[in-house]
C-alpha positions as CSV (number, residue, x, y, z in Angstrom):
1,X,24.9,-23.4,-24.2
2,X,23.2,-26.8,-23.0
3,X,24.0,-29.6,-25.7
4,X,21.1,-31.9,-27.2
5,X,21.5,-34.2,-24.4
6,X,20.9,-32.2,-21.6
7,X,18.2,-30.4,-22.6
8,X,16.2,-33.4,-23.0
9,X,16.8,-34.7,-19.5
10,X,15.8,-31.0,-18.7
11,X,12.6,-31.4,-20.7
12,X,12.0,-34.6,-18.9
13,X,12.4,-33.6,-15.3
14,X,10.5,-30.4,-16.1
15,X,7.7,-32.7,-17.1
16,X,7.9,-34.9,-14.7
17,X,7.4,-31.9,-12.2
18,X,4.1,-30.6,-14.3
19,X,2.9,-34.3,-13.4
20,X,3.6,-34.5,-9.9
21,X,2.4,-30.8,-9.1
22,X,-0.7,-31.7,-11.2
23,X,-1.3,-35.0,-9.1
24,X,-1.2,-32.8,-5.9
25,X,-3.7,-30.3,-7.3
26,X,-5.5,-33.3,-7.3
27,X,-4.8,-34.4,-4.0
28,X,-3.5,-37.6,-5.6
29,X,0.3,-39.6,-4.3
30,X,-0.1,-36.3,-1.8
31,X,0.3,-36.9,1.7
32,X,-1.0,-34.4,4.9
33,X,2.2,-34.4,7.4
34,X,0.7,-35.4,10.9
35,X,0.1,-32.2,13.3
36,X,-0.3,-32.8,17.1
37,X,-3.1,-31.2,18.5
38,X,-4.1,-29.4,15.3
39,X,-7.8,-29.5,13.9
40,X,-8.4,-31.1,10.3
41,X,-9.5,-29.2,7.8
42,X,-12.4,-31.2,6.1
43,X,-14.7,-30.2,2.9
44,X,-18.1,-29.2,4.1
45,X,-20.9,-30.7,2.6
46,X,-24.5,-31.6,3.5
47,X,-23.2,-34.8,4.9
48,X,-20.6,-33.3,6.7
49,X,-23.3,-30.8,8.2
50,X,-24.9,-33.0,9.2
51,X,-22.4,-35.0,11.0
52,X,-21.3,-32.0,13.1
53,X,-24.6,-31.2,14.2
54,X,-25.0,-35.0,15.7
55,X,-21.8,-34.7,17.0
56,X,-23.1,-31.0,19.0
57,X,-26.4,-32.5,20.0
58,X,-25.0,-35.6,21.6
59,X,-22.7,-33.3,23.1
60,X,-25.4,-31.3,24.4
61,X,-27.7,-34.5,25.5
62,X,-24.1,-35.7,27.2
63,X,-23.4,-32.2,28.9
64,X,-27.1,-32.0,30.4
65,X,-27.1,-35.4,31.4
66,X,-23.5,-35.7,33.2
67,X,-21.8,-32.1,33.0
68,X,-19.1,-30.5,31.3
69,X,-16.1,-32.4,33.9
70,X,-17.4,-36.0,32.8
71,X,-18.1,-35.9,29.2
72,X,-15.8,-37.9,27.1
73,X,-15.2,-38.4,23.4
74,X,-16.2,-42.5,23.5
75,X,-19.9,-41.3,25.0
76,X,-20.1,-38.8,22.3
77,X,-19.4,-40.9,19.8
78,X,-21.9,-43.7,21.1
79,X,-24.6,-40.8,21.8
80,X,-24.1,-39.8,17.8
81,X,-23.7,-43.3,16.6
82,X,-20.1,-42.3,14.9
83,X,-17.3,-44.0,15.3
84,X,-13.8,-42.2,17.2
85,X,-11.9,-42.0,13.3
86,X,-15.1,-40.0,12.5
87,X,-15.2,-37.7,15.4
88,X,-11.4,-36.8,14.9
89,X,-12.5,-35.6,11.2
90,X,-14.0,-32.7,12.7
91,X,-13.0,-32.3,16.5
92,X,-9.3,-32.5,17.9
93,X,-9.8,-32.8,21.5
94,X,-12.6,-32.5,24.3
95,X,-11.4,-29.2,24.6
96,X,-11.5,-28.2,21.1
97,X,-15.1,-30.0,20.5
98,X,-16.4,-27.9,24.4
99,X,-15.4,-24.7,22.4
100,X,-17.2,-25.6,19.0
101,X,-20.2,-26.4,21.2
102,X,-20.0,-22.8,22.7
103,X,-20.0,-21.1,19.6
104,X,-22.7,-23.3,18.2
105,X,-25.3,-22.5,21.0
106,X,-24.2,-18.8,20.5
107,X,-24.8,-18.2,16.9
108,X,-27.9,-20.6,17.2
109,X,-29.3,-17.8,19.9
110,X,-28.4,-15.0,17.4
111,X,-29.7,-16.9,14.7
112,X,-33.0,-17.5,16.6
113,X,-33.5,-14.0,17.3
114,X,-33.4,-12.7,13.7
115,X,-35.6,-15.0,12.6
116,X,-37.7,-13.9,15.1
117,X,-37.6,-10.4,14.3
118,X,-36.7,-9.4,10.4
119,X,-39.9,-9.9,9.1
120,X,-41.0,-6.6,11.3
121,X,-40.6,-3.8,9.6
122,X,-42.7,-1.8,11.9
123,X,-40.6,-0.3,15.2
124,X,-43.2,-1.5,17.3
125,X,-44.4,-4.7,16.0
126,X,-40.3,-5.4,16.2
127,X,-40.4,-4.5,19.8
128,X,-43.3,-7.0,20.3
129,X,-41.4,-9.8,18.4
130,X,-38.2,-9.6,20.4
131,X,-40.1,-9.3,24.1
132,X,-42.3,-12.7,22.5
133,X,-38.8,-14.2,21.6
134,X,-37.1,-13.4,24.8
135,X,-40.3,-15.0,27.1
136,X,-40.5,-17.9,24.6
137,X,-36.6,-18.6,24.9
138,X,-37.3,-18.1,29.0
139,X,-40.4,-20.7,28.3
140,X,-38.0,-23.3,26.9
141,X,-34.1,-22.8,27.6
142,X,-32.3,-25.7,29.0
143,X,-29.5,-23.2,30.3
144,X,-30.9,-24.0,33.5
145,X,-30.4,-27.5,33.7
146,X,-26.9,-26.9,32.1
147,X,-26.3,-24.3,35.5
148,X,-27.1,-27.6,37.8
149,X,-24.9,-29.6,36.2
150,X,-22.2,-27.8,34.6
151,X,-22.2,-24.5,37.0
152,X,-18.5,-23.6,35.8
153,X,-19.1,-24.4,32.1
154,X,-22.3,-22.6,32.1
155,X,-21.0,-19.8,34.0
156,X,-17.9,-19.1,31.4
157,X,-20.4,-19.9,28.7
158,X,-22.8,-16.5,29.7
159,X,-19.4,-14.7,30.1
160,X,-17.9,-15.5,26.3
161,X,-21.5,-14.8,24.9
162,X,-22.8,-11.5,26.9
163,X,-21.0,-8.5,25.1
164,X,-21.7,-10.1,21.3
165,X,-25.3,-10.6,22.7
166,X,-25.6,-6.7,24.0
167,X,-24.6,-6.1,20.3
168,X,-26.7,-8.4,18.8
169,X,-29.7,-6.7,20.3
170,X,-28.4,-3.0,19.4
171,X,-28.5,-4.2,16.1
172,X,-32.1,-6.1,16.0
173,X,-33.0,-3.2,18.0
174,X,-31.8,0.0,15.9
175,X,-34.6,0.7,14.1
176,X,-36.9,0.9,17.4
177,X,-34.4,2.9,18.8
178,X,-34.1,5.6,16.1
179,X,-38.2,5.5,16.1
180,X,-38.0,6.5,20.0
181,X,-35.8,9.1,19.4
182,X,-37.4,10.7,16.8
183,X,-40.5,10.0,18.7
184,X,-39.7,11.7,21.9
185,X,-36.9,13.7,21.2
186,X,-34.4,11.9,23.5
187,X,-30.8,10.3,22.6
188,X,-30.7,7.2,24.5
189,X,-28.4,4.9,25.9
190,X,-29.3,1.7,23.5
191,X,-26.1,0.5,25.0
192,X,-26.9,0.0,28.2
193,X,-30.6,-0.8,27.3
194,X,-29.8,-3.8,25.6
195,X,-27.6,-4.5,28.2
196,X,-30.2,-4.6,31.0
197,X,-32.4,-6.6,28.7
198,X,-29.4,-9.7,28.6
199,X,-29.0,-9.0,32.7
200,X,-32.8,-9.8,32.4
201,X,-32.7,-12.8,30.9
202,X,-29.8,-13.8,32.7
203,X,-31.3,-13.3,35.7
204,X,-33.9,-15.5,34.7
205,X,-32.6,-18.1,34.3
206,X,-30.5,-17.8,37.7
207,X,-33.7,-17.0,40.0
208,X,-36.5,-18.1,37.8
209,X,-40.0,-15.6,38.8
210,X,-42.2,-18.4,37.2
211,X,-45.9,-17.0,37.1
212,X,-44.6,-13.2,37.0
213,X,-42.2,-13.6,33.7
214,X,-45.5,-13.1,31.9
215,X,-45.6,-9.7,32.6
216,X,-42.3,-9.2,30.7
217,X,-43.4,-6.8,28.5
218,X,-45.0,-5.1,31.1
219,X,-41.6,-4.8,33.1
220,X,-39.3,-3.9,29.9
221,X,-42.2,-1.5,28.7
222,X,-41.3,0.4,32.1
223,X,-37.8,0.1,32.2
224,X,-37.7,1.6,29.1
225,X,-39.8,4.7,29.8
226,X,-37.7,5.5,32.6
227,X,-35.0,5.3,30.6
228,X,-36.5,7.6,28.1
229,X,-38.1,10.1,30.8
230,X,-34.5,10.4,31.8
231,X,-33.1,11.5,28.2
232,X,-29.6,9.3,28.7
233,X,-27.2,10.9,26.8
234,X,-24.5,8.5,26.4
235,X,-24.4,6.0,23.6
């Protein structure tokens, strides 16, 4: 059995050991062992938010301005008026913030489209909305300038984002889709519907038709009655 003696230093060390592993719940006499290469974890909050998206725009203004192969962490940081300990809050490299900036232009095309389309309820009206989005986004996408002067960058960038796109549409798209066929009695391909419609855009913004891209709904009307008329089977 443990005598008197040792059982208080045992009741002392144990709560000693409470204390400490309290403290670091706390995060307090804790420290973070350095990790090269490795991205920080950081709390999000407004502020936070709101850094991040400084930090993507000036990356954006930076990437337009002198392409992907130039940009450097300092010009970021003087373009979003943050200083380099801030930046390495959030970003771990060039490479790592390039990637972020990918993702953010993505979901902030998805994100577009929704909101440009979930109020419709109606398959048609929903049809109209996403033809409006897709001329509007033609009207005012600075993918273009980013194909000047970051042809590689851009070029991965449409790769990484084309298939999640397709899917994106299918989705925006399904209850037009299931309207048709009911409609007409056909099983389409919304597959390969919705990937013509990226091509499209793509396509657009590689060769650019200026006066004729208003007759986009004109063009996609008729693409998509000979798709019909043809009763694709494959989904």
């Amino acid at each position: 059995m443990t005598d008197l003696g040792e059982q208080g230093k045992t009741d002392k060390a144990n709560k000693m050991d409470g204390t400490a592993r309290g403290k670091k719940s706390l995060g307090i006499g804790t420290r973070t062992p350095k990790q090269s290469g490795a991205v920080i974890k950081v709390r999000r909050n407004k502020r936070s938010d709101g850094t991040i998206q400084s930090i993507l725009s000036a990356t954006e203004e930076i990437l337009l301005r002198s392409g992907a192969e130039r940009i450097s962490i300092l010009d970021v940081c003087e373009e979003a008026h943050i200083s380099r300990g801030t930046f390495y809050r959030y970003f771990s490299s060039q490479e790592d913030l390039l990637d972020a900036y990918s993702r953010y232009k993505r979901d902030q095309f998805h994100t577009s489209l929704h909101d440009a389309t979930d109020a419709y309820v109606d398959p048609d009206e929903r049809l109209q909305a996403v033809v409006r989005y897709i001329d509007n986004y033609l009207e005012n996408t600075r993918a273009r300038q980013l194909l000047v002067v970051a042809p590689d960058y851009a070029l991965r960038f449409f790769q990484r984002i084309f298939q999640d796109s397709v899917v994106r549409f299918q989705d925006v798209l399904r209850t037009v889709f299931d309207a048709w066929e009911e409609r007409f009695g056909v099983q389409l391909d919304r597959e390969m519907i919705c990937e013509l419609m990226i091509r499209y855009i793509l396509s657009e913004v590689l060769v650019p038709s200026g006066p004729e891209r208003r007759n986009v709904p004109r063009k996609i009307g008729r693409m998509i009655s000979m798709l019909m008329s043809g009763k694709v089977a494959r989904r």
